[in-house]
Structures are given as C-alpha cells and as structure tokens.
Steps between C-alpha positions, in 0.01 A plus 500: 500500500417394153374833246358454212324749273175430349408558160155744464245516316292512776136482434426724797696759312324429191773591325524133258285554329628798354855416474646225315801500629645563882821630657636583814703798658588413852512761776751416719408480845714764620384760237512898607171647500388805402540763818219609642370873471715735792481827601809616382406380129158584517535830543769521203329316239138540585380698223699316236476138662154343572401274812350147469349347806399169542491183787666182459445172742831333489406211747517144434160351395463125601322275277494714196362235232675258456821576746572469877548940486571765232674806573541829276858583507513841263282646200642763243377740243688685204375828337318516183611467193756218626866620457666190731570145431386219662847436683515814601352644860149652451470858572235480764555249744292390829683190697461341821660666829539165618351145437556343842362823695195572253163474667158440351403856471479743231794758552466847363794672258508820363761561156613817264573396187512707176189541341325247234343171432695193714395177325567223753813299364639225752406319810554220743320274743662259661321157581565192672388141486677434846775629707727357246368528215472901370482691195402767299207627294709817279326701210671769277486732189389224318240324711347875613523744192435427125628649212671754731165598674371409807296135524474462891427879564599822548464791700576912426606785694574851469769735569346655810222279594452198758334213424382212651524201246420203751543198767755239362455161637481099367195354369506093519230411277659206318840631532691792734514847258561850578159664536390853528206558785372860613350698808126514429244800563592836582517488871769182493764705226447828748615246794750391291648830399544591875720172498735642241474821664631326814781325319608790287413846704678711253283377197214770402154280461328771445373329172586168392345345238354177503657328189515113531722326284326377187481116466296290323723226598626480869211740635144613479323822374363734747446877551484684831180558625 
C-alpha cells in the first residue's frame, strides 16, 4: 500500500488564507490517547481536575469530496498559553479505538483533565483514492494556532466542573476536515447526558454545563435553547 501525505491548506478549513506558510506534525497511527475519566481517578482529582465530554464518529465516510472514503484517525488539543512544541505529543489527546472496527455512529467519551483553555493543536484523517492508493490529511501548531493562540478553536474548563464542548466528526464540503457538530434543543442534550451517565455511572451530572468548543473555523455558533 502506497502512503503519501498531503499538503493542507485546505479550503474547507479555511485556514489559507490566513497562513502563508504550512507545516505538518504527523500523529502516528499508533499514538496513546488520553485515558478516559475512571472511578478510581475521578474521585481523587475531581475537585482539582475538570471533566470534558464530547462524541466523536470515527467511521469511514465514503465519497467524502473528492475521495473513494475519509476516515478521522485522532484529534488533539494543548492547554493555553502553549508550553509544547510541535514535535512533541499534545497534552490532550482523543484517537481512534480502532479504524477497521469503527462504525458510523457518534460514540460518547467522557475525560478529566486539569483545568483551562485547550486550543485544538493536531489532527489526522486518513483518505483514499482507492484500495491502493491512501494518505493523509495532518494539521499542527502551525496550521491550527497563530502567534501562540488558538486559530481553529478552543474550548475551557474548570477545576470542578463538567462540560460538554461537542460532537467531533468530518465535514466533506470540498475537502475531508475535522468538524465540530452538537446535540440540539434541550430535550436531545438531557437524552444525551443519560448516555454518558450510562457509560460512566460514577460521574456526578448533576450539572454540566453546556460549553461548545468555540470555532469560527471548523464549526458553527449556537447556544442551547
């Protein structure tokens, strides 16, 4: 199998026009992902850590613009103001339980992190012309953040709080990118709670706050209602 990466500047990212210059980081495909909140943990760090919950469709998506499929393969955030390099792993990291098992459904996670702003960082899609022919779409530090502050978007939490910042998936307008969707309407994100309630019985969800992460780029305004 022939891999290749390609170069971005996407214009569904929108991201050219504000950068005049591109480079890649490449998450391997094998990279550790953050753990996911546990009980144990929880209970240690749960007025010092906050949680950050969120959905992600990892499926394959067949005829995403131009290609045969598209597949997100991991998405990564580093807290605000920006203390890594580019070659080093990003302090928040969501990645793929498993390309070849990954169904077309949005899967729910639940994460403690320490508290502050995340600015997304990295990610990877994989995309293929044909069985043979596959490759990568990769963005970094200097395709997502600018001047050291977040371009592609952001998200905050406190120590002590839950949010809920989103539902990750691939948009294929013109070309496959990482894009943040959400639950809409009051009734769907109280369904959707008892989801993460299912998946993680020893979170309290008492009060989570609906907090989506802030995009102008890879994501649309809206407010709970």
């Amino acid at each position: 199998m022939m891999r290749f990466r390609f170069i971005r500047c996407s214009s569904a990212l929108l991201l050219c026009a504000a950068l005049s210059a591109c480079s890649v980081i490449d998450i391997k495909d094998n990279v550790v992902g953050t753990p996911e909140a546990a009980s144990d943990t929880y209970a240690k760090n749960k007025n010092s850590h906050g949680v950050v919950l969120l959905d992600v469709n990892w499926g394959r998506v067949w005829g995403c613009a131009k290609y045969e499929n598209a597949q997100l393969v991991t998405f990564a955030f580093d807290r605000m103001p920006l203390k890594r390099s580019n070659a080093e792993p990003a302090e928040f990291i969501v990645t793929t339980p498993g390309r070849l098992s990954a169904k077309q459904a949005f899967e729910s996670y639940a994460y403690q992190v320490p508290p502050g702003e995340y600015a997304l960082s990295h990610f990877k899609i994989k995309v293929a012309q044909s069985a043979s022919n596959v490759g990568y779409f990769v963005a970094g530090q200097n395709d997502l953040l600018k001047d050291g502050k977040p371009y592609a978007g952001s998200f905050r939490v406190g120590a002590g709080e839950t949010v809920y910042i989103g539902n990750f998936s691939l948009d294929c307008y013109k070309q496959p990118t990482l894009w943040r969707y959400y639950t809409e309407g009051k009734s769907n994100f109280k369904s959707h709670i008892a989801q993460y309630a299912n998946k993680y019985p020893f979170l309290d969800l008492g009060n989570v706050t609906y907090r989506l992460f802030d995009t102008q780029v890879i994501g649309r305004t809206y407010e709970l209602k």
